[in-house]
Wavefront OBJ file of the C-alpha trace (Angstrom):
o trace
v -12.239 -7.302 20.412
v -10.257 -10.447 21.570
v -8.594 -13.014 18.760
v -8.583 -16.703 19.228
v -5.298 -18.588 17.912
v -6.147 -21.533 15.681
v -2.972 -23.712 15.243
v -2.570 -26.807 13.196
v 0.963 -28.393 12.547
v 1.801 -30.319 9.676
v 4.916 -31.736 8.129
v 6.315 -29.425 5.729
v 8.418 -32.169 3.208
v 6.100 -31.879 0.351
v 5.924 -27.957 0.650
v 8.041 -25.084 -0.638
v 7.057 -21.365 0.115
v 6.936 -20.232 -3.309
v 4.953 -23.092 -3.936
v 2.299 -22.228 -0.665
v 2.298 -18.880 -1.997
v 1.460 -19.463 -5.406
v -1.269 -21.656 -4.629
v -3.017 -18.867 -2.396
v -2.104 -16.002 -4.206
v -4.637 -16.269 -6.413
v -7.858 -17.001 -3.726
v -6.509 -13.986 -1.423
v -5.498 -10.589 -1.954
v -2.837 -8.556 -0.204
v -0.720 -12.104 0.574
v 3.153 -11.652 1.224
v 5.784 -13.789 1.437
v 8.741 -13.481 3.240
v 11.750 -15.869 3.136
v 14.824 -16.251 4.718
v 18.082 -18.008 2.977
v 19.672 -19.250 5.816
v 17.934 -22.209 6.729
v 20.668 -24.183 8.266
v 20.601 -22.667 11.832
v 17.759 -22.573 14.727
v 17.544 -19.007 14.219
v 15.924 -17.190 11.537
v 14.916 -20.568 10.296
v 11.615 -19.221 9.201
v 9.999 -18.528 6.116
v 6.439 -16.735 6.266
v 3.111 -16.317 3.776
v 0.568 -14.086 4.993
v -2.767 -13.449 3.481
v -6.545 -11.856 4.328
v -5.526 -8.543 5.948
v -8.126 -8.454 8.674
v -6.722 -4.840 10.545
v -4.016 -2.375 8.750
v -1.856 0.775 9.501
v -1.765 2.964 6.460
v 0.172 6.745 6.292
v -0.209 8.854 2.970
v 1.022 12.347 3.064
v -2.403 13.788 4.459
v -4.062 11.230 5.911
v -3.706 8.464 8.632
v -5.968 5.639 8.499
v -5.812 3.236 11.488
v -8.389 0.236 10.516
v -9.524 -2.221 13.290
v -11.742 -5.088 13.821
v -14.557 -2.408 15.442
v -13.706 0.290 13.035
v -12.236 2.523 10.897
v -10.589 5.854 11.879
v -8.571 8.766 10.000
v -6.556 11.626 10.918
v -4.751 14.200 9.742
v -1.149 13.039 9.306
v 0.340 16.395 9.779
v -1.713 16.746 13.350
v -0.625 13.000 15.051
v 2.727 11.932 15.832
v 2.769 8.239 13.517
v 5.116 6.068 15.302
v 2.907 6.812 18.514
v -0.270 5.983 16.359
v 1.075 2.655 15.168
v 2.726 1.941 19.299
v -1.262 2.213 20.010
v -2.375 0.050 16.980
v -0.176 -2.402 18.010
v -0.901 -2.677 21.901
v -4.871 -2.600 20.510
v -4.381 -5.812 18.523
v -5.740 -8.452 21.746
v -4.773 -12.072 21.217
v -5.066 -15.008 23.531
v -2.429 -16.484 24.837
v -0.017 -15.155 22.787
v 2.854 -16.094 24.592
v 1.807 -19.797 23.627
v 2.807 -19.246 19.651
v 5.370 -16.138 20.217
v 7.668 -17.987 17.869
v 5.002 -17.920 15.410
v 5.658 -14.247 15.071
v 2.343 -13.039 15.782
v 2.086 -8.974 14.994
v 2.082 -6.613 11.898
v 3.817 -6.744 8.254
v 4.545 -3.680 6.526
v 7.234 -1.330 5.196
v 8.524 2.512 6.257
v 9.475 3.823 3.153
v 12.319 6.353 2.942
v 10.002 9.245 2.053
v 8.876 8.733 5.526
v 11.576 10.380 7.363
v 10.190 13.732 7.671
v 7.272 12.026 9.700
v 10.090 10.849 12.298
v 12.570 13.304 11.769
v 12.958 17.295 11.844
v 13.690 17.363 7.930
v 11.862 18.059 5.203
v 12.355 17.012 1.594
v 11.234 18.141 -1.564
v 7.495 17.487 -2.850
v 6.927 13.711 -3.615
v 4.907 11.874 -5.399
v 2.410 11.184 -2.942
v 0.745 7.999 -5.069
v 1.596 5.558 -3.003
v 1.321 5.750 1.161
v 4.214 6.600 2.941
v 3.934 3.441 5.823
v 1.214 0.653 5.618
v 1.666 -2.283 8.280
v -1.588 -5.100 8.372
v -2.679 -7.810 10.749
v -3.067 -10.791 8.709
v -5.920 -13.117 9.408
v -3.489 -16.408 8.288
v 0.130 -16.212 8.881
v 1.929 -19.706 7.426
v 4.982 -20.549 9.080
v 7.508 -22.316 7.385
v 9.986 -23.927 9.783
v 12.956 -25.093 7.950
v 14.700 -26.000 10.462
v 12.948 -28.628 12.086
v 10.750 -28.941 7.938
v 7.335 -28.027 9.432
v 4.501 -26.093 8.786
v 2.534 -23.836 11.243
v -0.773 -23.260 9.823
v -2.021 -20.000 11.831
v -5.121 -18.588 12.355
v -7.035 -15.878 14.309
v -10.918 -15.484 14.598
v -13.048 -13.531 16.813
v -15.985 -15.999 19.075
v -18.641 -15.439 16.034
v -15.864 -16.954 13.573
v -15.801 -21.004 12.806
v -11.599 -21.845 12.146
v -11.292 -22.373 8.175
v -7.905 -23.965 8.810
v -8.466 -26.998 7.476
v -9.908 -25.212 3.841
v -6.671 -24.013 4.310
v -4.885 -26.914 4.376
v -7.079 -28.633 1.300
v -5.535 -25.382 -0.633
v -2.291 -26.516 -0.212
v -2.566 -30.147 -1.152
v -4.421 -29.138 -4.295
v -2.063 -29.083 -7.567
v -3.070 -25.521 -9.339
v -0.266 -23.433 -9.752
v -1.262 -21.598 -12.532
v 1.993 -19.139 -14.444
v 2.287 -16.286 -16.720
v 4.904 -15.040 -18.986
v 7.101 -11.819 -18.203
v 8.681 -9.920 -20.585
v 10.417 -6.443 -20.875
v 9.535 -3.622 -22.607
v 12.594 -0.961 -24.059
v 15.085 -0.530 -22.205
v 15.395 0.629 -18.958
v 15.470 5.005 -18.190
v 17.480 6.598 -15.383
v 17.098 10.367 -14.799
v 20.813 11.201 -15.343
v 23.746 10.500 -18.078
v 26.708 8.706 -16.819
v 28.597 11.494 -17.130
v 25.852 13.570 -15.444
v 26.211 11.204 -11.775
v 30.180 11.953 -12.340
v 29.042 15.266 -11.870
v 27.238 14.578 -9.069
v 29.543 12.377 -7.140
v 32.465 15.036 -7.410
v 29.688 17.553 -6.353
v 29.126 14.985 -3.334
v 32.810 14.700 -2.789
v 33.120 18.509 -2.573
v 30.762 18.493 0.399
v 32.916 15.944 1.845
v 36.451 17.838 1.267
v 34.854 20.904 2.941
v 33.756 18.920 5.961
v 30.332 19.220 5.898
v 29.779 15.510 5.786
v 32.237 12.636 6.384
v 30.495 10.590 3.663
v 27.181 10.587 1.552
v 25.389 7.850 -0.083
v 24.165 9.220 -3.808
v 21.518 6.950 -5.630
v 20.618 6.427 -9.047
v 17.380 5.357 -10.057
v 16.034 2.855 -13.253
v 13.039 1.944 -14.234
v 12.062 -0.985 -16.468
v 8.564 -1.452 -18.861
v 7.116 -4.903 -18.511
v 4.148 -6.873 -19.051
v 3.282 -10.223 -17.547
v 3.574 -11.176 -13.972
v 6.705 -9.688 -12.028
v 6.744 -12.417 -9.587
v 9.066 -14.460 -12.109
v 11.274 -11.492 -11.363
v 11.514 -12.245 -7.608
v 11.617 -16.259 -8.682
v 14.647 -15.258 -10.612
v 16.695 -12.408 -7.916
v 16.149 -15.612 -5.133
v 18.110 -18.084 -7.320
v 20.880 -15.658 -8.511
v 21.193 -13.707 -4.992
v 20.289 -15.720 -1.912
v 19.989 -12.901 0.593
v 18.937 -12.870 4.651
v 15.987 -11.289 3.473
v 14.056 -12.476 0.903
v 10.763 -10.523 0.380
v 7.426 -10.607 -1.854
v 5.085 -8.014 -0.655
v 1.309 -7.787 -3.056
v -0.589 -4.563 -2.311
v -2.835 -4.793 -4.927
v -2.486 -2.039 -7.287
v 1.781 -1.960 -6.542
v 4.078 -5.012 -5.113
v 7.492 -4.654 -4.021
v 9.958 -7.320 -3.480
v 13.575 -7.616 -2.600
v 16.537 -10.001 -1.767
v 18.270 -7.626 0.551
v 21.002 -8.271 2.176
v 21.076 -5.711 5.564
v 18.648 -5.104 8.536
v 17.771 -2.325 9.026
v 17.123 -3.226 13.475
v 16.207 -6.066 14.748
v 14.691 -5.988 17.962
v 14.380 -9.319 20.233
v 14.970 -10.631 24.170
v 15.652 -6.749 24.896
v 18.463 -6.622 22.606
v 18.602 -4.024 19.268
v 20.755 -5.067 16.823
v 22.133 -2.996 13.786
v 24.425 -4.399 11.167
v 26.185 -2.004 9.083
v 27.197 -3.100 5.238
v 30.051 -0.943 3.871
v 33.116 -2.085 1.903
v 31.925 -2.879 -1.422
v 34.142 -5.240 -3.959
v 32.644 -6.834 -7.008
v 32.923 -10.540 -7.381
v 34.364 -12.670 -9.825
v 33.408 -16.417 -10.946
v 37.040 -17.163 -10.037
v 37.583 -18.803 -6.045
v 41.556 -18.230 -5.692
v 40.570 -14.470 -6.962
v 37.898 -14.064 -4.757
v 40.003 -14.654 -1.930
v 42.649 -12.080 -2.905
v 39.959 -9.505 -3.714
v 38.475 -10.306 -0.425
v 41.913 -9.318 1.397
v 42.419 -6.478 -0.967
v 39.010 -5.211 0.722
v 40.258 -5.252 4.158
v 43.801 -3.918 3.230
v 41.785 -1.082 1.612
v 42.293 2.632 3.699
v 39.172 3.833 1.685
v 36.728 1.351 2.118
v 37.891 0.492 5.776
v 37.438 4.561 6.703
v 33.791 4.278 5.221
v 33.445 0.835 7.326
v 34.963 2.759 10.289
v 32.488 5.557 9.741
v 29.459 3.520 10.016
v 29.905 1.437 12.890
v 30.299 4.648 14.751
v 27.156 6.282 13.533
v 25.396 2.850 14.285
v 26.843 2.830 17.722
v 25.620 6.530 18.169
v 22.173 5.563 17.370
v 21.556 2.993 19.178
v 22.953 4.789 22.361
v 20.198 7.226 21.748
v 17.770 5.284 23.351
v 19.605 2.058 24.253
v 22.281 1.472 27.003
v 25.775 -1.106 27.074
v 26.304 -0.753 23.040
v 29.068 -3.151 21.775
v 30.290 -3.760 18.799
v 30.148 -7.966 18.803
v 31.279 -8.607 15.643
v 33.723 -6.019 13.378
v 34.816 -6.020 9.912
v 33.415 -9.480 8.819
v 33.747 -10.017 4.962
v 30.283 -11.729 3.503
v 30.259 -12.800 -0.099
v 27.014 -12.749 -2.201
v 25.964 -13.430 -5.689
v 28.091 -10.324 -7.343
v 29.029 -8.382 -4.619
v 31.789 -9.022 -1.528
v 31.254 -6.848 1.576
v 32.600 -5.902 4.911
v 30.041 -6.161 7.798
v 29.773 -5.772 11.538
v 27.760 -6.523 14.517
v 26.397 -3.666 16.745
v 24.173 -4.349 19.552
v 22.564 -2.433 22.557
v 20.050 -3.305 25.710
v 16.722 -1.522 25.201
v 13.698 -2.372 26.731
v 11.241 -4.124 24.150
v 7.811 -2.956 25.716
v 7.900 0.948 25.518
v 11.010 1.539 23.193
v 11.285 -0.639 20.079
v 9.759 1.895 18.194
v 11.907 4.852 19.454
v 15.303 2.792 18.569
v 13.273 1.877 14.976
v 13.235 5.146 14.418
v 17.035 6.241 16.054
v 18.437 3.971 13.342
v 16.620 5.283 10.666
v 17.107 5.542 7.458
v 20.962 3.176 7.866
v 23.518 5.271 7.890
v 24.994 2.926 4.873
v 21.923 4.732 3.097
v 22.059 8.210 3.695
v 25.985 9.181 5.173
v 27.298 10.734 8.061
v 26.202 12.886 10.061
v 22.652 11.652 8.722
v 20.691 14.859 8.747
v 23.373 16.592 6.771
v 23.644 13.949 4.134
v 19.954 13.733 4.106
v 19.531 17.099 2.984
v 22.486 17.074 0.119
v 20.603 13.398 -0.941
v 17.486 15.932 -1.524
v 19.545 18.485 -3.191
v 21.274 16.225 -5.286
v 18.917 13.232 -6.555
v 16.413 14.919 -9.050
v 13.772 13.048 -7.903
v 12.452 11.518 -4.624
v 13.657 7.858 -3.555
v 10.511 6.742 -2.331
v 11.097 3.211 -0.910
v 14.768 2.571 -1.562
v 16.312 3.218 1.314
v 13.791 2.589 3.366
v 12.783 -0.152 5.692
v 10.799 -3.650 5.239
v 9.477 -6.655 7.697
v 7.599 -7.193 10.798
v 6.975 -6.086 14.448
v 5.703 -8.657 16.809
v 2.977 -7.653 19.078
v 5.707 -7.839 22.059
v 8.303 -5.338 20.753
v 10.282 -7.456 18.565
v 10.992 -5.762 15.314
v 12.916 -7.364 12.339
v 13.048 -4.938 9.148
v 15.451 -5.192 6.187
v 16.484 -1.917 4.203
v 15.003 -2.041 0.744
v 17.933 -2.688 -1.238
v 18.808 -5.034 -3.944
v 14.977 -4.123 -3.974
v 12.104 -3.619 -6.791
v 8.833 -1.707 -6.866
v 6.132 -2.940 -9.380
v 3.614 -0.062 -10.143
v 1.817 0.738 -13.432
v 3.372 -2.186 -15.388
v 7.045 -0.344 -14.681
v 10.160 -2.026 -12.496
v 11.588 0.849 -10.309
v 15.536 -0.259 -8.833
v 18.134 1.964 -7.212
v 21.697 1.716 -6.245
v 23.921 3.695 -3.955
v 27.088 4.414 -3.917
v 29.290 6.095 -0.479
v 31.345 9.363 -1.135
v 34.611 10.349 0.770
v 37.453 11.854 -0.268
v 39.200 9.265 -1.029
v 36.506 8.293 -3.219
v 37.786 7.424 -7.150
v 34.907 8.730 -9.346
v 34.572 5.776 -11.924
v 34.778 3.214 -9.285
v 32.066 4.442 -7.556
v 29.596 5.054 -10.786
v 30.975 0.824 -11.435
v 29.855 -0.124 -7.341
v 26.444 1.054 -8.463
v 26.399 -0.811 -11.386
v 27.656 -3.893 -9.598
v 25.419 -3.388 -6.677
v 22.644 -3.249 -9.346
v 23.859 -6.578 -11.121
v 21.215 -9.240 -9.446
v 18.594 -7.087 -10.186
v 18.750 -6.432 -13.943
v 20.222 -9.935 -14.262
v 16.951 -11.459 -12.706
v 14.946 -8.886 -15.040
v 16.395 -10.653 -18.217
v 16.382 -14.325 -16.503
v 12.766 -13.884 -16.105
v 11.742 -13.899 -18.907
v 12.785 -17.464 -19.381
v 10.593 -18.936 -16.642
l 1 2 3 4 5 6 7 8 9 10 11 12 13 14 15 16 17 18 19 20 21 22 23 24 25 26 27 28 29 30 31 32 33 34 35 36 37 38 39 40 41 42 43 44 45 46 47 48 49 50 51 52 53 54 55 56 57 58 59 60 61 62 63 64 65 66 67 68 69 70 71 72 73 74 75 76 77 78 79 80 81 82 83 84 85 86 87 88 89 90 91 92 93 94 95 96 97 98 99 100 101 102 103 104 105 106 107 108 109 110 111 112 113 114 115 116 117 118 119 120 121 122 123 124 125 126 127 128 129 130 131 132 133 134 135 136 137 138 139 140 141 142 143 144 145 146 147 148 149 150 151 152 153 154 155 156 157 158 159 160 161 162 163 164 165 166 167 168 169 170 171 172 173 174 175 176 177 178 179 180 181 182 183 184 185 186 187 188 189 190 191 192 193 194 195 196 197 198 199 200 201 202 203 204 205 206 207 208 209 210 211 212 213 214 215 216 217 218 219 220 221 222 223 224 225 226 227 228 229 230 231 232 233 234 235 236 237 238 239 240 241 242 243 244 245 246 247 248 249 250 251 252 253 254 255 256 257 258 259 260 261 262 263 264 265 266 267 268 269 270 271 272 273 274 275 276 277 278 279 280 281 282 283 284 285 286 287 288 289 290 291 292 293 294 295 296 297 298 299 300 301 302 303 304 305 306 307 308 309 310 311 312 313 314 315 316 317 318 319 320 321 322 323 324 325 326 327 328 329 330 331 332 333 334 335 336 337 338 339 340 341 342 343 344 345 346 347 348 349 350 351 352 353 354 355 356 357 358 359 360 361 362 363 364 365 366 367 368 369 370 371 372 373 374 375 376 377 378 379 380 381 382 383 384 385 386 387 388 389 390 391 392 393 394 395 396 397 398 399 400 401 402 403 404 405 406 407 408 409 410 411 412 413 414 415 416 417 418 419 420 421 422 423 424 425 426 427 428 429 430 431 432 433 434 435 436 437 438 439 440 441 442 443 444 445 446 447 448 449 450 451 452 453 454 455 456 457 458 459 460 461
């Protein structure tokens, strides 16, 4: 069945994102928000709230259910192969003149969580806790575009020839002034699985593996998880302010939301280009500027972080030749500073062909290798021996793919799930040989910082 684009443009001065999704929130399920921090530039100027999911994508461990406007169809997830099942979702999404609005970013929001990788990859991990599905991408029926850039708003819409456009109800919604707010507040304090002195044991375990050479380096998580009541949104209100990241994210499924402010793609896909930036080099910030800047050499006079940085850049370079052709590395070792955290990033970048092989280089450079080690299968299968218990989304992948190929996904990092009144968070930290034990039981802590600092912040709004 063939959707109609409805368009209205409006100027966006007396709008803010968190204020468009607040006011719709409460009239629509399933809405997500997505925000980017760097609005000074013409690209990635956009900020997006989606709501009414009108056609969806969702993998469990048993079943795949693939829900269109004529129907609604489920397989066995064992007997398809998924990434092929959501290429054909995708190509059976039929819009008009698409090519009209393509920087409206028409296509499908979602996540691939990290429990996923046996469904792309010849692993398999330990039993999971099969609660929540695995992959779940939707089709929204409004998509608001927030251009900050150029401070307008793109009211979208898409309707079938039966449907009368509702765009301007949608625009009445936003002038109205009902933002209604709840309290947040904590409950105990938070549980991980493991003593301190229990992930020392761990990491040297890791590091042992790494001495004998059967991996060069291997991230090793630990998990939280937090008691709350209230609404958890003040929580995402909060990690914004303190941690400005490239990818800000608010995702509401209903029974479970997960949000984020992380700082790393996992691809991005666009004009035939895939584009992987690794994040490794990890030095905690201070509130001091001159000490900043000699931490900030410090980092890039460091053997130990640089090797891990080193590491990376060739794994990410030996994905994306996988599938793509003419990989460079554009941009090397470039330090980034963030709210608690300074790192050392680069640029890598390869010519695929958007139409038949976005999904194929999606799943080449998955999970990151700054999430799992190197070589990745190897390190995937000492993170399952190691980690008591499953990592479910951390780790894994969160954003969009356009119905042209484009794909833009962010790892979930710096990254919460909200489930059963409980805040689940996770940190990694990278093991080499080199590695000191302490420091890298502190990077976790420090990587961990916005989060349980927006946690206690919250409940202030």
């Amino acid at each position: 069945m063939k959707l109609h684009i409805n368009h209205k443009k409006i100027l966006g001065d007396l709008y803010t994102p968190i204020e468009i999704y607040l006011k719709l929130r409460d009239k629509f399920s399933n809405s997500f928000l997505l925000e980017n921090s760097s609005n000074h530039s013409r690209e990635n100027s956009c900020s997006y709230i989606c709501f009414e999911p009108i056609m969806s994508y969702i993998v469990d461990a048993k079943h795949t259910t693939v829900q269109t406007l004529e129907q609604t169809t489920t397989y066995p997830t064992a007997d398809i192969d998924v990434l092929e099942q959501l290429q054909a979702f995708i190509k059976g999404i039929d819009v008009e003149n698409i090519t009209v609005y393509e920087q409206l970013k028409a296509g499908i929001y979602g996540y691939t969580s990290y429990d996923s990788i046996p469904l792309v990859h010849d692993i398999q991990f330990k039993p999971a806790d099969t609660t929540l599905p695995l992959m779940q991408y939707h089709f929204f029926k409004y998509v608001i575009v927030y251009d900050h850039y150029k401070n307008e708003l793109h009211l979208v819409e898409y309707t079938t020839a039966e449907e009368t456009s509702q765009l301007d109800k949608i625009h009445s919604y936003l002038n109205t002034n009902s933002i209604t707010p709840y309290p947040f507040k904590t409950i105990d304090n938070p549980i991980t699985p493991y003593t301190d002195d229990e992930f020392l044991d761990i990491i040297r375990r890791g590091k042992e593996h790494c001495f004998r050479g059967d991996v060069f380096q291997l991230v090793l998580s630990r998990k939280y998880k937090q008691g709350f009541t209230g609404d958890e949104f003040n929580v995402y209100r909060a990690l914004r302010s303190i941690n400005p990241s490239p990818y800000l994210f608010y995702f509401d499924y209903g029974s479970f939301k997960i949000f984020g402010s992380s700082p790393e793609a996992q691809v991005v896909v666009k004009d035939n280009k895939a584009y992987v930036n690794p994040i490794a080099g990890t030095f905690r910030k201070t509130e001091d500027k001159a000490q900043n800047e000699l931490l900030t050499q410090k980092l890039l006079d460091d053997p130990k972080e640089n090797a891990e940085h080193v590491m990376l850049v060739d794994l990410a370079r030996n994905d994306l030749s996988i599938t793509g052709n003419e990989v460079t590395v554009e941009q090397y070792k470039t330090v980034e500073q963030y709210s608690h955290v300074i790192h050392l990033v680069s640029k890598v970048s390869a010519s695929v062909d958007m139409e038949h092989d976005s999904l194929q280089v999606f799943a080449d450079t998955f999970p990151a290798g700054t999430l799992s080690g190197a070589p990745k299968h190897k390190a995937m299968e000492l993170i399952d021996k190691y980690e008591p218990e499953n990592r479910g989304f951390y780790g894994g992948t969160i954003g969009f793919i356009t119905l042209d190929g484009g794909i833009n996904h962010a790892i979930f990092i710096r990254s919460a799930l909200s489930y059963q009144n409980e805040l689940h968070y996770q940190a990694g930290c990278g093991i080499v040989t080199k590695s000191d034990d302490l420091s890298e039981l502190k990077e976790i802590e420090n990587k961990l910082s916005a989060i349980t600092q927006a946690i206690s912040e919250a409940q202030n709004i």
